[in-house]
C-alpha positions as CSV (number, residue, x, y, z in Angstrom):
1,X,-33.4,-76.5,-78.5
2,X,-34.3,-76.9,-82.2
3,X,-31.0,-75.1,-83.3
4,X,-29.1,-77.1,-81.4
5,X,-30.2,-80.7,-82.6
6,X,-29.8,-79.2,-86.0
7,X,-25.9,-77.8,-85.2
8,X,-25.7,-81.8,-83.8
9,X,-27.3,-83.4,-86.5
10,X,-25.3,-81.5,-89.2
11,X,-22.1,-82.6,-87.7
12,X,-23.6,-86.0,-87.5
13,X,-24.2,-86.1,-91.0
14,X,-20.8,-84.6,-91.6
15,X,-19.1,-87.0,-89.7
16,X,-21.0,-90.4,-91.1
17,X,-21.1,-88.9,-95.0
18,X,-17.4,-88.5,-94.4
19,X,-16.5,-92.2,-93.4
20,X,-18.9,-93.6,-96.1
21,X,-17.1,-91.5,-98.6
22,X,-13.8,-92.5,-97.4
23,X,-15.0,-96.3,-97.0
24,X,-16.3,-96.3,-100.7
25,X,-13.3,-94.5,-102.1
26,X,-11.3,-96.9,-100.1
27,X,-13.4,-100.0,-101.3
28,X,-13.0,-99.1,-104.6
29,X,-9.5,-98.8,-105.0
30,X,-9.4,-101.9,-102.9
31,X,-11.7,-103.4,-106.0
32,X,-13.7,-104.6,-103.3
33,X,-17.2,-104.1,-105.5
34,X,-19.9,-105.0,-102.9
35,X,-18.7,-102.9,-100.3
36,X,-18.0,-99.7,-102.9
37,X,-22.0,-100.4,-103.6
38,X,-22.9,-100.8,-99.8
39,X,-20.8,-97.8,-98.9
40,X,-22.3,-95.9,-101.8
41,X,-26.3,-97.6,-100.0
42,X,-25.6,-96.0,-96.7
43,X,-23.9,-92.9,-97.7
44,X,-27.3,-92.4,-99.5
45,X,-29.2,-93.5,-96.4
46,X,-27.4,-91.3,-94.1
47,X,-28.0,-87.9,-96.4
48,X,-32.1,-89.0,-96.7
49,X,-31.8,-89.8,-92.9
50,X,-30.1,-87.0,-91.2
51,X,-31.6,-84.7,-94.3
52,X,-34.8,-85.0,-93.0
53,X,-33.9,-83.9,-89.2
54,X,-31.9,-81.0,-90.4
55,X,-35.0,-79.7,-93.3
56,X,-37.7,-80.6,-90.9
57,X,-35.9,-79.2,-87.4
58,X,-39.7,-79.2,-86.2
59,X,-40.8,-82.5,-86.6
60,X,-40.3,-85.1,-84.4
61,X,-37.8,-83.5,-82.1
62,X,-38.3,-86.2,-79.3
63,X,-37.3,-89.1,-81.7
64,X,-34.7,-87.2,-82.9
65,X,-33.4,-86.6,-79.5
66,X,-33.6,-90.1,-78.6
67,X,-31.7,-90.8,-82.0
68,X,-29.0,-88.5,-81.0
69,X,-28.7,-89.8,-77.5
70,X,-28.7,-93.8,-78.1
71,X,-25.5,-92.9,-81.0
72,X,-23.6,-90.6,-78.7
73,X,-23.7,-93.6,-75.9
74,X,-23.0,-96.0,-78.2
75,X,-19.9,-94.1,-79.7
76,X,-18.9,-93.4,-76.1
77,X,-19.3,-96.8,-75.0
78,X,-17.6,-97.6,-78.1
79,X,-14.2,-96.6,-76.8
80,X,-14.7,-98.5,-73.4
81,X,-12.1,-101.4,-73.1
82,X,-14.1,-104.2,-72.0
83,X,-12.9,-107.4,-72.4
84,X,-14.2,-110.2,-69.7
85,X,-13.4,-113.2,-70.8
86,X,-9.7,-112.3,-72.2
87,X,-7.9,-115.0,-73.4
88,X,-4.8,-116.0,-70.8
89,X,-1.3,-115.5,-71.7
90,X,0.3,-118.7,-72.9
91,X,2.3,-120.9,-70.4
92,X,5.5,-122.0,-72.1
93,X,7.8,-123.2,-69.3
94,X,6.6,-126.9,-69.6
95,X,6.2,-126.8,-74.1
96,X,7.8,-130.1,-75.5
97,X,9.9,-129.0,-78.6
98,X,8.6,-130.0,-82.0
99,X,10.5,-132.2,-84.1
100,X,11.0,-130.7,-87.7
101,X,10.5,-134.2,-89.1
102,X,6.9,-134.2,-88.2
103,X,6.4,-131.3,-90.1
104,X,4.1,-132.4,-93.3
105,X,6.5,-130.6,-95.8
106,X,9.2,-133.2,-94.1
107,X,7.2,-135.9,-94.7
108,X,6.6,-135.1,-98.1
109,X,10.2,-134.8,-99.1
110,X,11.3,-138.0,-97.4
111,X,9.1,-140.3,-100.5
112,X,12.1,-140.0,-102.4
113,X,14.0,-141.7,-99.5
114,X,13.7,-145.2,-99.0
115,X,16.1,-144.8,-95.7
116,X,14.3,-142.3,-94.1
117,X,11.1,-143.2,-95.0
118,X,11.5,-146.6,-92.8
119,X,13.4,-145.1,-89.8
120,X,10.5,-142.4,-89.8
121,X,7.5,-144.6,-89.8
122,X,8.9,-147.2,-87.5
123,X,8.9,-143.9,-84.9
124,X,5.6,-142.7,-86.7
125,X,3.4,-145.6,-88.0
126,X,0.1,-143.5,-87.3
127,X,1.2,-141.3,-90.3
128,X,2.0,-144.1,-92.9
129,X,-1.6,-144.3,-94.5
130,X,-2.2,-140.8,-94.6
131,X,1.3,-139.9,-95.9
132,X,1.6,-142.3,-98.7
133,X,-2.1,-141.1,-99.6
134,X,-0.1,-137.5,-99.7
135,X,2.8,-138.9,-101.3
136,X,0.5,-139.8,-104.3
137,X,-1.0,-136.7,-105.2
138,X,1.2,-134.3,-108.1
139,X,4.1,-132.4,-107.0
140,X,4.2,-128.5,-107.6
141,X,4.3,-127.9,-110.6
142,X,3.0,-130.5,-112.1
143,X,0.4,-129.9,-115.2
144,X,-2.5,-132.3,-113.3
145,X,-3.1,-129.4,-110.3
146,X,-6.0,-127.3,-110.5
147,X,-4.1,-124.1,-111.0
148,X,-1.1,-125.3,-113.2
149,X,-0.2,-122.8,-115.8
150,X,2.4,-123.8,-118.3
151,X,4.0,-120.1,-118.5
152,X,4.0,-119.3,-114.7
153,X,4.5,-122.1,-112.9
154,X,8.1,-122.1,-113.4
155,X,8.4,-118.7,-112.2
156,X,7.7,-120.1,-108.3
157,X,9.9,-123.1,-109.2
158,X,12.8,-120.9,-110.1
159,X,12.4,-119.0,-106.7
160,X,12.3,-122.0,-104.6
161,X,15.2,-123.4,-106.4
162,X,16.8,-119.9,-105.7
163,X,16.3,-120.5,-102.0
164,X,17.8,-123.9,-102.1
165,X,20.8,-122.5,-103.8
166,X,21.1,-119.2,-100.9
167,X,21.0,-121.6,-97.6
168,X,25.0,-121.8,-97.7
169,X,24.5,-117.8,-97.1
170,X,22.8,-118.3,-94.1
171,X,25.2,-119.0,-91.6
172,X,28.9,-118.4,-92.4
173,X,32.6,-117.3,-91.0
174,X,32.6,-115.0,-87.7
175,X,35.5,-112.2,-88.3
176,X,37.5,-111.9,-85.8
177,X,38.0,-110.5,-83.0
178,X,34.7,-110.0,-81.1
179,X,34.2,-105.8,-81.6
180,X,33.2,-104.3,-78.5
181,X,30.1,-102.4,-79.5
182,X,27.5,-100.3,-77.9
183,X,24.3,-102.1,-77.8
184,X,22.0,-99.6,-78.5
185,X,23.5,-98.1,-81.1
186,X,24.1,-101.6,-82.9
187,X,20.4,-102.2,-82.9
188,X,18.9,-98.9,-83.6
189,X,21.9,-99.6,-86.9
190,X,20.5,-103.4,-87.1
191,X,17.1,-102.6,-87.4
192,X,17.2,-99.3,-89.5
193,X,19.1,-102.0,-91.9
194,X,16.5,-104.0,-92.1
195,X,13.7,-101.7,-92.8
196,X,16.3,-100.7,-95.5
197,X,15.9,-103.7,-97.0
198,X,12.1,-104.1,-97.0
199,X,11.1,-105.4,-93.6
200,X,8.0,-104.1,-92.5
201,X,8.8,-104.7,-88.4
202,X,11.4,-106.0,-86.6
203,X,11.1,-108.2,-83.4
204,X,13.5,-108.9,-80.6
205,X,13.3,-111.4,-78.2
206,X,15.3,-113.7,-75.9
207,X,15.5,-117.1,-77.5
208,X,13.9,-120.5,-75.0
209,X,14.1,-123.7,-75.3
210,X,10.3,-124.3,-77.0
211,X,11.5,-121.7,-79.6
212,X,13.6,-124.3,-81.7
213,X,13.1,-127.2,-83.4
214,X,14.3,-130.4,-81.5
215,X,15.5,-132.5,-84.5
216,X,16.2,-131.3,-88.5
217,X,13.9,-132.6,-91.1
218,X,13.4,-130.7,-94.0
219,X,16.5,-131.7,-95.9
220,X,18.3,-136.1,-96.2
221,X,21.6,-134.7,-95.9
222,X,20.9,-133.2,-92.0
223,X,17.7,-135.1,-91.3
224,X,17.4,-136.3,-88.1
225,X,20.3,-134.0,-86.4
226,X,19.9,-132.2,-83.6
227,X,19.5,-128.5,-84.1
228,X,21.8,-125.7,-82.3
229,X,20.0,-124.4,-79.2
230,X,23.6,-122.5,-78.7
231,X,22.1,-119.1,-79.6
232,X,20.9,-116.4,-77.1
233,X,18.7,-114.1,-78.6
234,X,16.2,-114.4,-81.7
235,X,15.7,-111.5,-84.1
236,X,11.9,-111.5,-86.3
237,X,11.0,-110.1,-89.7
238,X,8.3,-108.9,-91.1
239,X,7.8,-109.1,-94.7
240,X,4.0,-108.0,-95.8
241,X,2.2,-109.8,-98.9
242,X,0.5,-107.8,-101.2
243,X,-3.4,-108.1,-100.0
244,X,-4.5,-107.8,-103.9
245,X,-2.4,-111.1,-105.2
246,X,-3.7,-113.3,-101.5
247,X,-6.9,-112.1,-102.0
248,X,-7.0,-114.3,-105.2
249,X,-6.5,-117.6,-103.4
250,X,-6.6,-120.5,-103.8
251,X,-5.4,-119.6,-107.1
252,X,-1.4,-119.8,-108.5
253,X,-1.2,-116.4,-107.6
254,X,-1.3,-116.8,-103.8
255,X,1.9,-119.2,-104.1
256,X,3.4,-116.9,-106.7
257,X,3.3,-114.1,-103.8
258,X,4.3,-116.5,-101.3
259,X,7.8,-117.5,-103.0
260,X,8.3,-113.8,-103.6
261,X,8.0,-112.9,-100.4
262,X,10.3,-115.9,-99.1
263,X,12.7,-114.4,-101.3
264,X,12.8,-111.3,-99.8
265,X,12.8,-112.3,-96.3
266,X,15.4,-114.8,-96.7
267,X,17.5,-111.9,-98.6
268,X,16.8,-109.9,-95.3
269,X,18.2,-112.1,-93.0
270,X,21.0,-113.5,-94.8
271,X,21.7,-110.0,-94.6
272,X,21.1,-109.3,-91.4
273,X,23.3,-112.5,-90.1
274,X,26.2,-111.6,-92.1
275,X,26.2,-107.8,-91.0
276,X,26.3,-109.6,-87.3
277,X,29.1,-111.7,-88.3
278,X,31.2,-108.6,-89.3
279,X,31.2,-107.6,-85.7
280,X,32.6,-111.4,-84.7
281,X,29.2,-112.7,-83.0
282,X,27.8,-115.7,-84.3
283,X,24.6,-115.3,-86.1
284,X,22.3,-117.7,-88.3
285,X,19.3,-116.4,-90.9
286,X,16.2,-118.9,-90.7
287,X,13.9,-118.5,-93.6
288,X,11.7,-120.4,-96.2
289,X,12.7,-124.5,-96.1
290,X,15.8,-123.4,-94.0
291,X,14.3,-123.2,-90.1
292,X,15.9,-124.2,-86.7
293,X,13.4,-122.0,-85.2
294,X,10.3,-121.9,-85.6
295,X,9.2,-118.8,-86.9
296,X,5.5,-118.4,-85.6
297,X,6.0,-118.7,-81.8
298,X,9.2,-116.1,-81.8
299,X,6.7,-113.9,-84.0
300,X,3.8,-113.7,-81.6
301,X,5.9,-113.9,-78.1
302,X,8.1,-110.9,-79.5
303,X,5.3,-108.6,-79.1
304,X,4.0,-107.4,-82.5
305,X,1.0,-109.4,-83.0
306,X,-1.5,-112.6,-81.6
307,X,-1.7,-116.1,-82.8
308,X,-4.8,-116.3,-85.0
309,X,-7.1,-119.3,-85.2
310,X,-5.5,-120.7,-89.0
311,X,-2.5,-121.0,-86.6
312,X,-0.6,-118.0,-88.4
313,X,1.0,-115.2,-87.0
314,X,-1.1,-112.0,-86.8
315,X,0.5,-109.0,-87.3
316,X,-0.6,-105.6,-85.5
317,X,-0.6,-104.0,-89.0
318,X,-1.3,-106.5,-91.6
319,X,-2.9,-109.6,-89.9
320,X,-1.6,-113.3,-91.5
321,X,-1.0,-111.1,-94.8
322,X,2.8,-111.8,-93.9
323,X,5.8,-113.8,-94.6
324,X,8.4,-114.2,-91.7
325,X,12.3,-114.6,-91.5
326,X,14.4,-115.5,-88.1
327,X,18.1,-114.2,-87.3
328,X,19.7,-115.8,-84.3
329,X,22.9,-115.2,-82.9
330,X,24.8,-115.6,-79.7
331,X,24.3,-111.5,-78.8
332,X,22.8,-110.6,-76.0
333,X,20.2,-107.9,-77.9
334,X,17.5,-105.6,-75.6
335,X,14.1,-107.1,-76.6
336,X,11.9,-105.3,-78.5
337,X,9.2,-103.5,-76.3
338,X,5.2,-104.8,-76.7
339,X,2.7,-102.9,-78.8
340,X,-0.8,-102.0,-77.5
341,X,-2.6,-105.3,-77.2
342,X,-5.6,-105.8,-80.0
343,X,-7.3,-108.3,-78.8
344,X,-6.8,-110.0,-81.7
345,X,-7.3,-113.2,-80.5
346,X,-10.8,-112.2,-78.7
347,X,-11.6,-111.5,-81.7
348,X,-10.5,-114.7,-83.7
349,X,-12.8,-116.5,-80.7
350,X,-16.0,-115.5,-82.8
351,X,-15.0,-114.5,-86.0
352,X,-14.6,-118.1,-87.3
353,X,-14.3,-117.2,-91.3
354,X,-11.4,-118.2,-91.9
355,X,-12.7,-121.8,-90.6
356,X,-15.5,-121.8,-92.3
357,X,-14.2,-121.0,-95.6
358,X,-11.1,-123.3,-95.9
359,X,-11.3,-125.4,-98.7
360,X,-10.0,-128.6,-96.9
361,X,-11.7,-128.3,-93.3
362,X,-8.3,-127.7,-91.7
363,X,-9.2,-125.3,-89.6
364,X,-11.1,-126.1,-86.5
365,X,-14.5,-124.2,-85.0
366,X,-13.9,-124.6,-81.5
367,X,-12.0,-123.3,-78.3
368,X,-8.4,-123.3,-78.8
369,X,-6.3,-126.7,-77.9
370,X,-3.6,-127.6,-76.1
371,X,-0.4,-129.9,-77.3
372,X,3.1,-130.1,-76.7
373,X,2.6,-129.3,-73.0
374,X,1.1,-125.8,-74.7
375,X,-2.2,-124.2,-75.7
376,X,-1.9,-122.8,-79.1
377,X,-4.0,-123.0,-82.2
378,X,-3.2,-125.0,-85.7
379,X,-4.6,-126.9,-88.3
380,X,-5.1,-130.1,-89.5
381,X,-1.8,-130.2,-91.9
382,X,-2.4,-133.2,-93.2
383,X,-5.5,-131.7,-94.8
384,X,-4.3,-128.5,-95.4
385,X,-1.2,-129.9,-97.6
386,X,-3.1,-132.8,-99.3
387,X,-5.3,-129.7,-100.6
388,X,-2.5,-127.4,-102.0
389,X,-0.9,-130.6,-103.8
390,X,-4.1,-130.8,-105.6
391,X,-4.4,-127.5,-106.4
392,X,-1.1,-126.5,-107.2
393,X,-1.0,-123.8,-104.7
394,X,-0.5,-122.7,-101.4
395,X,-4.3,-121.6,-100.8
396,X,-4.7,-119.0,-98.4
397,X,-8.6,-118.9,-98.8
398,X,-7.7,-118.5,-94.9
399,X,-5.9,-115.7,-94.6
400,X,-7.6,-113.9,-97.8
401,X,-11.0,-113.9,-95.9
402,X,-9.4,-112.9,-92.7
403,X,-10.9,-109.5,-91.2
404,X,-7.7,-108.2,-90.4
405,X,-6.0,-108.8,-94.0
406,X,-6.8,-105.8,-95.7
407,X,-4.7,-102.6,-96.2
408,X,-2.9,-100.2,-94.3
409,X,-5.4,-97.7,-95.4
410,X,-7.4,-94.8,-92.6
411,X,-10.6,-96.6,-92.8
412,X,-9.0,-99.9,-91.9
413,X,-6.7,-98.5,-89.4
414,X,-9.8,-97.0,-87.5
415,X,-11.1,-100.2,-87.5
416,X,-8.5,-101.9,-85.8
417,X,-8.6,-99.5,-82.9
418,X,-12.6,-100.0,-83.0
419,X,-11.8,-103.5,-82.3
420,X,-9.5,-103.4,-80.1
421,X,-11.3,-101.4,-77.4
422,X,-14.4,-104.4,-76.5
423,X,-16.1,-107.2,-77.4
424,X,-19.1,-105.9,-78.6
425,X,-17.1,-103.8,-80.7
426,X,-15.7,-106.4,-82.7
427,X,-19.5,-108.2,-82.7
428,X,-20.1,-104.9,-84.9
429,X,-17.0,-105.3,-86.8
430,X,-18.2,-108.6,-87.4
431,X,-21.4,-108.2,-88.9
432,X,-20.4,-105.2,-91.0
433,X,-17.1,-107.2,-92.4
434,X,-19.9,-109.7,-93.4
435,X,-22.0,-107.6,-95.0
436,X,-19.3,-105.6,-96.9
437,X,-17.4,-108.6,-98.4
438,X,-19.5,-111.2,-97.6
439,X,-19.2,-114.2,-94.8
440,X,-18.4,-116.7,-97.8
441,X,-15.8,-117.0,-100.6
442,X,-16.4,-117.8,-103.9
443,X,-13.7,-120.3,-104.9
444,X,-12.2,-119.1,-108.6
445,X,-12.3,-121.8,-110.9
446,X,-9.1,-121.0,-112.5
447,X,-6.3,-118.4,-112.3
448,X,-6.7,-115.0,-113.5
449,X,-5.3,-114.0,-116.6
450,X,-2.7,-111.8,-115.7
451,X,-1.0,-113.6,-112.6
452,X,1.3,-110.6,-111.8
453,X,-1.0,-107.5,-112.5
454,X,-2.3,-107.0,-108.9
């Protein structure tokens, strides 16, 4: 009996001394400094606690027994998938389609015209007040926001200007004819392409009605025309953020990494349209300030990732840490199979930090709503924007605090599997994401110094 708790007790203190190592080495590479100190706490308490069993295999066998018992239950009950209360899947035959000129970044750009301005809030007079409140806050870039550096604030400017100057490339000539192709081989080819060109995952799905925008409104010269619904199937891409530069939000690095990203994904799928093209099938790319589609819906419904409560996309992988890009085209592609479910959204029912932390209350504490015919969570954009025109910066306190943005490391991929299997699982996950980098962030008072050193 005694040699046997002490063969189960050393493997017990192998096993925990092993994840506290990996968790501290992982923290501090991370730069995550209270949880490389906690790690470093209960790697010591586990050697002092499971020490004294395996020195003193004489003393208190009983408690130790019991000790042994309750954490080989709970580790076994621990991979039990028990989720009661799961969150239904989402109705969509009855969604209204949203109307692009709604959108707050369309509402900002229309202050510079007078035309569009009155036709707008003649349809929309609830959002005059509020709007013109937004309309007199700085642009980006200008030196009154928070984060407004003379030296790097250009460098987002010059990539958003980039963007504006690549939309032409995302729709173009079809070559003719129509090539007969073999499906399967044309998207193994399509999506090897993309991971090619630095997408992370690759989504396909058959495009619906609730997936596109019913009327333009980003830009004067198309505002107000219909979009084209014409297309049959949607392609989604993944581009990941760098968890280091988000984690610095709200600061000018968050929308520094933002425009980088859009960069890339919009050089993804201007790719990816055109390579469609060759083959004679119509095809579109849909990225940053360029959308028909809207990129959050075809995200989650394609299968590799929830809807979060900050009303972002959650990836399987790398939570809201990601930037998205949409190809349509009037192919008929085979739809991309659905990963595992997480349970990502059981677990964004009692999580809550990314709500409590925003900056500008945008992000709401209760069950998820319903509009547009369609329960799905978002924020308060009116808030949200009026906040990054003060600061400068697209934020992201939200997704910086999020559980599941961290990286692609073992110790975090365990935990996503731990999560996924109950809900007292993620209660766990919970508490001990608290206590390793705290339920609060600290809001930097100004950027760091070395915006691109992450």
């Amino acid at each position: 009996m005694t040699s046997s708790l002490t063969l189960i007790n050393t493997l017990f203190f192998t096993g925990f001394s092993l994840f506290f190592i990996l968790l501290g080495i992982c923290s501090f590479v991370e730069k995550e400094i209270r949880a490389t100190w906690i790690a470093l706490a209960f790697l010591i308490s586990t050697t002092l606690f499971w020490g004294f069993f395996i020195l003193n295999p004489k003393m208190l066998p009983g408690l130790n027994l019991v000790v042994v018992s309750g954490i080989s239950l709970a580790g076994l009950f621990s991979l039990v998938r028990f989720f009661p209360q799961k969150t239904p899947k989402r109705e969509t035959s009855r969604a209204i389609q949203y109307d692009e000129r709604d959108n707050m970044f369309a509402r900002n750009n229309i202050q510079h015209h007078p035309q569009l301005m009155d036709t707008y809030y003649k349809l929309h007079p609830e959002n005059l007040s509020c709007d013109l409140q937004i309309h007199n806050k700085p642009e980006f870039g200008d030196i009154r926001q928070v984060y407004h550096d003379d030296y790097t604030a250009p460098c987002y400017g010059a990539a958003f200007e980039y963007l504006e100057k690549t939309i032409p490339l995302s729709d173009g000539i079809v070559a003719p004819p129509k090539k007969q192709v073999d499906i399967q081989k044309f998207t193994t080819a399509l999506l090897d392409m993309i991971g090619f060109y630095g997408g992370c995952d690759v989504g396909i799905l058959p495009l619906e009605p609730h997936h596109f925008y019913s009327h333009k409104g980003r830009h004067a010269r198309n505002w107000g025309d219909k979009t084209d619904q014409t297309h049959k199937t949607a392609i989604v891409i993944v581009v990941p953020m760098r968890t280091a530069m988000i984690k610095q939000g709200p600061t000018s690095t968050v929308i520094q990494e933002s425009a980088q990203k859009y960069v890339e994904a919009a050089k993804i799928s201007n790719i990816a349209a055109a390579y469609i093209r060759q083959f004679g099938f119509k095809a579109r790319a849909h990225n940053d300030a360029n959308y028909e589609t809207l990129c959050v819906p075809l995200a989650v419904e394609s299968g590799m990732g929830e809807l979060g409560r900050m009303g972002l996309f959650m990836h399987k992988t790398h939570g809201p840490c990601v930037r998205l890009a949409i190809v349509t085209t009037e192919m008929e592609l085979p739809a991309s199979p659905e990963s595992p479910c997480l349970h990502m959204e059981d677990f964004c029912q009692i999580c809550k930090k990314c709500a409590d932390n925003c900056p500008s209350n945008s992000i709401s504490h209760g069950d998820e709503p319903s509009s547009r015919n369609l329960r799905h969570w978002s924020i308060d954009q009116e808030k949200c924007f009026s906040y990054w025109k003060t600061i400068g910066s697209d934020c992201g306190v939200c997704i910086s605090v999020c559980p599941y943005t961290k990286p692609n490391t073992l110790v975090h991929k365990l935990v996503r599997i731990y999560i996924s299997r109950n809900i007292f699982n993620q209660k766990i996950a919970l508490f001990m994401d608290d206590l390793l980098y705290g339920r609060h962030k600290k809001i930097p008072r100004k950027n760091p110094a070395r915006l691109f050193r992450f």
